[in-house]
C-alpha positions in Angstrom: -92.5 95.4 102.4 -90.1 96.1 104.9 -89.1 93.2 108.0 -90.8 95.6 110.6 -93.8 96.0 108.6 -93.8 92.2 108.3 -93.6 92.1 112.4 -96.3 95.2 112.7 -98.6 92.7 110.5 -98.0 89.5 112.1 -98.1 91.6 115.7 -101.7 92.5 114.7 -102.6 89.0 113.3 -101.8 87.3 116.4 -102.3 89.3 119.3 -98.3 89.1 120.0 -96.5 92.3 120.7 -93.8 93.5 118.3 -91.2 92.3 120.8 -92.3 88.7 120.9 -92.9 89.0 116.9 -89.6 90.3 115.9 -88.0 87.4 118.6 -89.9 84.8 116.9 -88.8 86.3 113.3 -85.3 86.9 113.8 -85.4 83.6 115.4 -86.8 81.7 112.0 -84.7 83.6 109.9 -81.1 82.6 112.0 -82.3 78.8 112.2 -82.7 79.1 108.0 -79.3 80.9 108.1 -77.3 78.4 110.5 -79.2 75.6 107.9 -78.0 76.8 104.8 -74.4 77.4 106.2 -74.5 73.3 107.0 -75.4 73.2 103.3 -79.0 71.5 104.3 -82.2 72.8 102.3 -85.1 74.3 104.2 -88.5 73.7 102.9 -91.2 75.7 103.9 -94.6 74.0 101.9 -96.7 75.9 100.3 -94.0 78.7 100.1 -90.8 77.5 98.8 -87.6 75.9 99.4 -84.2 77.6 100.6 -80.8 75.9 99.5 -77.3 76.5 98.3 -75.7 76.3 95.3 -72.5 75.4 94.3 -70.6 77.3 91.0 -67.9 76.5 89.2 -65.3 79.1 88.6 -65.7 80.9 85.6 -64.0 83.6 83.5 -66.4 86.6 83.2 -65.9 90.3 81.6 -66.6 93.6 83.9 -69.2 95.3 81.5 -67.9 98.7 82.8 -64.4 98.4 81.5 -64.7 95.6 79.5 -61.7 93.2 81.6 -61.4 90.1 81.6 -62.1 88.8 85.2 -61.7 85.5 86.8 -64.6 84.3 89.5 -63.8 81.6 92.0 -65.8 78.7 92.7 -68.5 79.7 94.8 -71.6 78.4 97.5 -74.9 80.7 96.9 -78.6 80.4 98.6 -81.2 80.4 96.2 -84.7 80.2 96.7 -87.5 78.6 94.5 -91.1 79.5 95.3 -93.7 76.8 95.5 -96.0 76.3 93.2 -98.8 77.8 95.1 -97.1 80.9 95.9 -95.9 81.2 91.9 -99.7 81.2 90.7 -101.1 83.7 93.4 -98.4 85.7 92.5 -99.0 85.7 88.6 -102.6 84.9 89.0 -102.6 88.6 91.3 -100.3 90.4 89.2 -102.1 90.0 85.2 
């Protein structure tokens, strides 16, 4: 599912147009951003939490070529699904 068939849904849903929608989605979706870039975890209940995490540098190997290569320490958002959201998922896909 694609972010504008995400809006056409939510459009139809609420009576909103697809303008309003997409202001109101682009507008969730920078607040989570400008949240994660200040390091802070967003949690949505009942759908999971956004966060960021740190890793240490490493030494890794390309598994084209086979080099040796060195990562840097690094910041990455993760996301863990709530537990509700995990069994509708697997309850809906068995």
């Amino acid at each position: 599912m694609t972010k504008q068939e995400i809006v056409d849904n939510v459009s139809k849903a609420t009576g909103l147009t697809k303008v309003e929608t997409e202001v109101v989605m682009n507008g969730i979706m920078a607040l989570i951003i400008d949240a994660l870039s200040r390091n802070e975890r967003v949690e949505l209940r009942g759908f999971g939490t956004f966060s960021v995490k740190h890793r240490q540098p490493k030494k890794a190997r390309n598994p084209g070529t086979g080099e040796i290569i060195y990562l840097k320490e690094r910041y990455v958002p993760t996301f863990k699904p709530a537990k509700k959201m995990r069994l509708k998922v697997l309850n809906t896909l068995k």
